[in-house]
C-alpha positions in Angstrom: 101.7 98.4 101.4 98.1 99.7 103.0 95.7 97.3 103.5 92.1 97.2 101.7 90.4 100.2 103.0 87.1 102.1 102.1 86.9 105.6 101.7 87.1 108.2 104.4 84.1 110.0 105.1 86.0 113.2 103.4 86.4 111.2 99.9 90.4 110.0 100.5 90.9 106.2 100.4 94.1 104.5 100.1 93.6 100.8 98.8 95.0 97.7 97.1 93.4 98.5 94.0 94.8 102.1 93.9 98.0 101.2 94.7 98.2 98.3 91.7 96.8 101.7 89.6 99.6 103.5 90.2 102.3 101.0 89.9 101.1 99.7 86.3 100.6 103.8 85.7 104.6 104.4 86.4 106.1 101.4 84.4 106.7 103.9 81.4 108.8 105.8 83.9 110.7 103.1 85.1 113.6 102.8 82.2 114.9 106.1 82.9 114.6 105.9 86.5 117.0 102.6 86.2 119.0 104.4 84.1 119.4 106.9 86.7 119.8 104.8 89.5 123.2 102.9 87.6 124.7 106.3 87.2 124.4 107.2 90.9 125.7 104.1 91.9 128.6 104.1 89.5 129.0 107.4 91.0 129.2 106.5 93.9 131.5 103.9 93.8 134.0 106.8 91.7 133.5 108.8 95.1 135.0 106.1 97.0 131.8 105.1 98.7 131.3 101.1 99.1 128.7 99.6 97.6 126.8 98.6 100.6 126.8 102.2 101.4 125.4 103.4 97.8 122.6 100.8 97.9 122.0 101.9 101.6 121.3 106.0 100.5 119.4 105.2 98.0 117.2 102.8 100.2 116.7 105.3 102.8 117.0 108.8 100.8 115.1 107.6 97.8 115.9 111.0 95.9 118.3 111.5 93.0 119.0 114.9 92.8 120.3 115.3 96.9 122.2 112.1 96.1 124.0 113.6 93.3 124.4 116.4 95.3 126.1 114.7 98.5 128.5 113.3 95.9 129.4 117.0 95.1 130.4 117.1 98.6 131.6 113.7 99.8 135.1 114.7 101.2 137.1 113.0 103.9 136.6 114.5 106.6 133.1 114.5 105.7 131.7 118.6 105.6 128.0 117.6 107.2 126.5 121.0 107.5 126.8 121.3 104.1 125.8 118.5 103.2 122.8 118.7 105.3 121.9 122.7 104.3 122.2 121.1 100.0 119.9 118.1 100.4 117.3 120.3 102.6 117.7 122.8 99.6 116.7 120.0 97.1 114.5 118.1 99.1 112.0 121.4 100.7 110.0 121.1 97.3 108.9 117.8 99.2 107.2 120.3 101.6 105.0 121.7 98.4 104.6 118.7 96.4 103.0 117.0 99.6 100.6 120.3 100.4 99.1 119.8 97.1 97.9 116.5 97.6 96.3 118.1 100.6 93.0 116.9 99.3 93.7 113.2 98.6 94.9 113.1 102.4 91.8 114.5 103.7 90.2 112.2 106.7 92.8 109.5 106.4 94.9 108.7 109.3 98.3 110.5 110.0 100.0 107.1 109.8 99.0 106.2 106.4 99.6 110.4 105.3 103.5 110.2 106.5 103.9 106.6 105.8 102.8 107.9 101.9 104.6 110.6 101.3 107.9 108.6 102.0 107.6 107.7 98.3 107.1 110.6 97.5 109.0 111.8 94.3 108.6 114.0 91.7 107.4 111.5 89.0 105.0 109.5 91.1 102.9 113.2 92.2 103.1 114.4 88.7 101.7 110.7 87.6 99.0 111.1 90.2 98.4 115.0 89.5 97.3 113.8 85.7 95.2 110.7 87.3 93.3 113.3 89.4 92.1 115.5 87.0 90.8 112.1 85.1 88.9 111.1 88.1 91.3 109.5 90.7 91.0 110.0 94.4 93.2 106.7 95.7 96.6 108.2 97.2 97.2 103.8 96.5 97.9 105.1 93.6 100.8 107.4 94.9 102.1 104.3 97.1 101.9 101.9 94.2 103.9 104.2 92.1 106.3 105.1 94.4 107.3 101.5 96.1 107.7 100.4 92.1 110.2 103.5 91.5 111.7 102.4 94.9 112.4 99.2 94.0 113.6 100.1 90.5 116.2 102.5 92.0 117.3 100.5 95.2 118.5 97.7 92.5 119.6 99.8 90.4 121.6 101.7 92.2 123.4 98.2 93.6 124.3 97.0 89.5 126.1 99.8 89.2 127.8 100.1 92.7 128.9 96.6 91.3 130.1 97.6 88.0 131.9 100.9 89.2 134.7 102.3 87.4 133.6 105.6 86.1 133.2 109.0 88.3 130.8 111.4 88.8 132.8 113.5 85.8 132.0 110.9 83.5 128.4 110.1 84.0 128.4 114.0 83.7 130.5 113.6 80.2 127.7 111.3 78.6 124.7 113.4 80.0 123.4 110.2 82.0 122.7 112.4 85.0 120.2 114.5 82.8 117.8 111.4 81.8 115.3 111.6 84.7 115.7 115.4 84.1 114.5 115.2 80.5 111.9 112.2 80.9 109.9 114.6 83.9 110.7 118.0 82.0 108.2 116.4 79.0 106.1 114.8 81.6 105.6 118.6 82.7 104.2 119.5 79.5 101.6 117.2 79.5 100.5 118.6 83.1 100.1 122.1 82.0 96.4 123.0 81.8 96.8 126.1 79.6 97.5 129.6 79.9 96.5 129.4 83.6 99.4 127.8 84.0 101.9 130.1 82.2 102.4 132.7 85.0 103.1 130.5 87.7 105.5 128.4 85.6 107.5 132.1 84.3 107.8 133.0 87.5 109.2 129.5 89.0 111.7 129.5 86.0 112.8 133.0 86.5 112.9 132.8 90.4 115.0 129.9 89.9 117.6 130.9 87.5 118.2 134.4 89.7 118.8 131.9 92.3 121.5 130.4 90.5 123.5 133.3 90.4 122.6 134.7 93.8 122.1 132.0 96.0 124.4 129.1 97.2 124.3 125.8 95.4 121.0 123.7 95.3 118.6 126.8 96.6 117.5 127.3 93.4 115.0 124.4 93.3 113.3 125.9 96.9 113.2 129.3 95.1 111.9 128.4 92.1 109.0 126.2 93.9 108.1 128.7 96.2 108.1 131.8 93.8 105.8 129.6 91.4 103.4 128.6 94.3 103.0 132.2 95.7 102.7 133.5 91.9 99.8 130.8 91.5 97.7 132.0 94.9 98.2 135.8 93.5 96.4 134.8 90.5 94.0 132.8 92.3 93.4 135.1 94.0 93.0 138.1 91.0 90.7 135.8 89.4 88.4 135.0 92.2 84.7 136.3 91.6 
């Protein structure tokens, strides 16, 4: 966790105080992220992996989505390329999420940017997205958030390593691998700032369902976010005086 620390001369800051913003921010968040977290590990534990392993992934990867995803592929022998070319697929949108907050990192030292963005999920930058446009300019609060989520899915992810029994087939069955889905597909509405948002969104949406069909597995979510993000600059852009 970063130490006490004014603001930069550009405006970024990265305190105590922002981080304990961001961590009481997220606690809504939390429920679903645990539930989340249980169905990877009993999951994993249907893939064969050991428990040790499971809690050991989700320590290090600290993403659901390219978890599930390995499972997908988690063969003996073990196929790594692909393995590697999926979770790059899932985890590029990293790349944009992290430009966006290009502003919040402004002045501060490279340490304490990289060091960040290792928490870095989807529910802690849409959190902090909504903060900003009510005033905030801590990226505490993106740390706070994210070591809280961290924590949450880390033990998580060990109970149910430990209670095993079921495959990735049945967490499938009873929909548990949609509930962070869901919970951050409403969190989205509450982000969107109106019709300037519409275009950007239609075009990430459409981008990513052609990829679907057209592309291998898992490309769809690098499509999609880079289709909406050059669709957003074009209008930018168009609307400019």
């Amino acid at each position: 966790m970063p130490p006490a620390a004014e603001p930069s001369p550009h405006g970024a800051a990265l305190t105590w105080a922002g981080c304990w913003r961001g961590a009481r921010a997220i606690l809504a968040v939390l429920p679903p992220v645990f539930v989340f977290g249980v169905a990877f590990g009993i999951a994993a534990r249907g893939h064969g992996l050991e428990g040790w392993i499971a809690a050991l992934m989700s320590a290090l990867v600290f993403a659901g989505a390219s978890q599930f995803a390995a499972l997908d592929l988690w063969t003996k022998p073990i196929p790594w390329l692909p393995l590697l070319v999926a979770t790059f697929a899932i985890n590029a949108r990293h790349i944009l999420l992290g430009a966006s907050l290009r502003a919040l990192c402004r002045g501060l030292p490279a340490w304490k940017v990289y060091g960040s963005m290792t928490l870095l999920s989807d529910l802690n930058w849409a959190a902090l997205i909504a903060a900003e446009r009510r005033g905030e300019r801590d990226l505490g609060y993106l740390v706070g958030a994210g070591a809280l989520m961290w924590l949450t899915w880390v033990t998580a992810s060990v109970i149910g390593a430990v209670a095993g029994g079921l495959t990735l087939d049945d967490v499938k069955t009873y929909a548990l691998d949609l509930v962070l889905v869901t919970f951050f597909a409403t969190t989205l509405v509450g982000l969107r700032r109106g019709r300037i948002d519409d275009l950007p969104w239609l075009v990430a949406g459409l981008a990513a369902m052609g990829a679907v069909w057209f592309l291998p597995p898992n490309w769809h979510v690098l499509a999609g976010g880079l289709a909406g993000g050059i669709a957003g600059l074009v209008r930018d852009e168009m609307t400019r005086p």
